[in-house]
C-alpha positions in Angstrom: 0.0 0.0 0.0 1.3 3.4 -0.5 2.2 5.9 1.9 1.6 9.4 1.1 3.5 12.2 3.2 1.6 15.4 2.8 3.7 17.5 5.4 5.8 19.1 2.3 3.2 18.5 -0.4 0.3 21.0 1.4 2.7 23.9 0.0 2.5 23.1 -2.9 -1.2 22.5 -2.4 -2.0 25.6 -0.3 -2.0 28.0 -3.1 -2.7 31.6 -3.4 -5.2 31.1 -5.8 -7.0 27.7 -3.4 -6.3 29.6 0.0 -8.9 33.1 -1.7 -10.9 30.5 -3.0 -11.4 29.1 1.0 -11.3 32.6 2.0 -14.1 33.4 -0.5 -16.1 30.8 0.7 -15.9 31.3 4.7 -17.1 35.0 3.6 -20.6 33.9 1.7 -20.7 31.4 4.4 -21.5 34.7 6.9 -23.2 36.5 4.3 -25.9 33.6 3.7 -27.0 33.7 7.2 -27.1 37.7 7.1 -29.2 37.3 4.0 -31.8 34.2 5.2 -32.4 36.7 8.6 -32.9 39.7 6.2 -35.1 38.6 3.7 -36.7 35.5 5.5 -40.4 36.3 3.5 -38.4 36.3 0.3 -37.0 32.7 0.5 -40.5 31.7 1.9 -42.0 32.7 -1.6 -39.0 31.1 -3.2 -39.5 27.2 -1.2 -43.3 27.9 -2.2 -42.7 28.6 -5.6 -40.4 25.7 -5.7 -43.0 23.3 -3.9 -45.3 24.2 -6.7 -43.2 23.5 -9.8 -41.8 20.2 -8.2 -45.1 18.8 -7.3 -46.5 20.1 -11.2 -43.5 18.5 -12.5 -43.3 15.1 -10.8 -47.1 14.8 -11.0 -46.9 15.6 -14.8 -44.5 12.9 -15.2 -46.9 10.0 -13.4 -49.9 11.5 -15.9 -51.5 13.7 -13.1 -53.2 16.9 -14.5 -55.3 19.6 -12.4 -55.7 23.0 -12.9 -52.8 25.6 -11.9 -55.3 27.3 -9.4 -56.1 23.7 -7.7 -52.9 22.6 -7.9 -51.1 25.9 -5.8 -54.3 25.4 -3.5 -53.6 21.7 -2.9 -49.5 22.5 -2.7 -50.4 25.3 -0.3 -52.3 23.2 1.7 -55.4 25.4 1.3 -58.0 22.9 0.2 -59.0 19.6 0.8 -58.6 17.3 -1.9 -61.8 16.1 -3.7 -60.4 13.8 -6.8 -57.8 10.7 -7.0 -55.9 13.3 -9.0 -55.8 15.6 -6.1 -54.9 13.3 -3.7 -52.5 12.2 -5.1 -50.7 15.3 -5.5 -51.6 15.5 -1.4 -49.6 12.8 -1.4 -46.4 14.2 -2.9 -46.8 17.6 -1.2 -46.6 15.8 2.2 -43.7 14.2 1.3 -41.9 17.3 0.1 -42.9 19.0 3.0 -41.7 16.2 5.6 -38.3 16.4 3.1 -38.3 20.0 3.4 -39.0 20.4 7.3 -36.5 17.2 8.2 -33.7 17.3 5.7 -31.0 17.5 8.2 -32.5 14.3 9.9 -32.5 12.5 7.2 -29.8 9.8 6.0 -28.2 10.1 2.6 -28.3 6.4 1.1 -25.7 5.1 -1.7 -28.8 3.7 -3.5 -31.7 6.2 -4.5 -33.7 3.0 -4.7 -33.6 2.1 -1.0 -37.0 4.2 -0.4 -37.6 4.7 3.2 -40.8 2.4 4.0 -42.0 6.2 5.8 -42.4 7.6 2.0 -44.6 5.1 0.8 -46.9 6.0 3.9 -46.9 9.3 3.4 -47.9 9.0 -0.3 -50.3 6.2 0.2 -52.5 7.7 3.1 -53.8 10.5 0.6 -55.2 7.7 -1.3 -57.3 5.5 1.2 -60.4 6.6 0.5 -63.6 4.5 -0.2 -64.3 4.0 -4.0 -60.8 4.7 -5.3 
């Protein structure tokens, strides 16, 4: 196995050019957190906006339609959902929005198959209704 001895390598390593890069980085780092205090309503509208197109877009791709109105009603949590179509798109929105309010909880897998058996609830609870 090789042995690698960085201790006279990291000079060569440590250049200007990487060492602003770092410094660059440790500086947006502060300014993010400045910026998500300031403007907190902006990036609300922004995760909202971002809900919507995600849930249009993955729904789209299954062959779920509704209207735009219903559909940013049903994202937004601001009606209850009346059709299969609808529920289904329940379905996804609670997902995203257990995704979006637990991210830092939740384990990164090697395998994006390896669905937690919690997803599957969540999207399968919208649908348990009688006649569907």
């Amino acid at each position: 196995m090789r042995q690698f001895d960085y201790t006279k390598k990291w000079k060569k390593m440590l250049t200007p050019e990487i060492v602003r890069y770092l410094t660059t980085i440790h500086e947006y780092k502060g300014e993010q957190r400045l910026i998500a205090e300031h403007h907190a309503d902006v990036l609300e509208s922004l995760v909202e906006v971002a809900k919507i197109q995600s849930t249009e877009s993955s729904n789209k791709i299954e062959g779920i339609y509704t209207s735009d109105e219903c559909l940013k009603k049903n994202v937004l949590d601001k009606t209850m959902p009346k059709t299969r179509n609808e529920r289904e798109i329940a379905g996804y929105r609670d997902v995203l929005n257990t995704i979006h309010e637990n991210f830092p909880h939740i384990p990164i897998r090697k395998s994006s198959s390896n669905r937690s058996p919690d997803d599957n609830t969540f999207i399968f609870a919208s649908l348990r209704t009688t006649g569907d």
